[in-house]
C-alpha positions as CSV (number, residue, x, y, z in Angstrom):
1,X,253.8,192.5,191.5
2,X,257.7,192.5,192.4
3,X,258.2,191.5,195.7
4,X,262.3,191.0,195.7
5,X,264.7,192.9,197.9
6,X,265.6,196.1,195.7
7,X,269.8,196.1,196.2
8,X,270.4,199.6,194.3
9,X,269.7,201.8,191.3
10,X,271.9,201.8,187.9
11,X,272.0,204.2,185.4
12,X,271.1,202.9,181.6
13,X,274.2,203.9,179.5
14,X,273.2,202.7,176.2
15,X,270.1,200.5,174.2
16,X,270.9,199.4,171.0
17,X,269.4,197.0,168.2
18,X,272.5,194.5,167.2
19,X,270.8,193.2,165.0
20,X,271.5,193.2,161.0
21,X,267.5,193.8,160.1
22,X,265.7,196.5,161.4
23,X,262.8,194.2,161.9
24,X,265.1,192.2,164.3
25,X,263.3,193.1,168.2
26,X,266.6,192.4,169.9
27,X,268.2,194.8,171.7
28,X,271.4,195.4,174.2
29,X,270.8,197.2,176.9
30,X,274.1,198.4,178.6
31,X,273.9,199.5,182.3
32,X,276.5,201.0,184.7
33,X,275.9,200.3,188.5
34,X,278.4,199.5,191.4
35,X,276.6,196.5,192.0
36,X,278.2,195.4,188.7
37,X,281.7,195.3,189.8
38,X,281.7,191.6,190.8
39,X,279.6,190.2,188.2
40,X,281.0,188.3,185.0
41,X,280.5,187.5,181.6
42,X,277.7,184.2,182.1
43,X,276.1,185.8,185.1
44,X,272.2,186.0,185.6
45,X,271.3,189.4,187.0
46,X,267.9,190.3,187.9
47,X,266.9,193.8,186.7
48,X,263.2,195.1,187.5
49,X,262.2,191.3,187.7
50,X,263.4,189.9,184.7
51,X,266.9,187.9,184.2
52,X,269.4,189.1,182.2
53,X,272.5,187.7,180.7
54,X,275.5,189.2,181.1
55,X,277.0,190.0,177.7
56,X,280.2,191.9,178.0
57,X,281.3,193.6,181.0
58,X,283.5,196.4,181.9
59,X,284.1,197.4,185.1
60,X,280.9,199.1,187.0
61,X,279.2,198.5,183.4
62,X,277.5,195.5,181.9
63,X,275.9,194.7,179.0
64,X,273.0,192.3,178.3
């Protein structure tokens, strides 16, 4: 059970497979939140209790 402090909601902009085979489970999940404003590309962001890498980030929107 997640017991962390819950800081604010985002909004999920965009899941995609960047992978070159299909059979490839990767995927990019690109989020948009305020909360995103001061992170940067390196950053470890928790997200429903799991750590994600910031990929590329843009603003209120980061993708990981």
């Amino acid at each position: 059970m997640f017991t962390g402090i819950v800081e604010g909601l985002g909004k999920v902009e965009e899941v995609e497979n960047p992978g070159v085979d299909k059979r490839d489970a990767s995927l990019r999940l690109t989020l948009e939140s305020p909360l995103f404003e001061g992170a940067k590309v390196g950053d470890s962001i928790a997200i429903n209790g799991i750590c994600l890498t910031v990929e590329t980030k843009r603003n209120s929107r980061a993708s990981f």
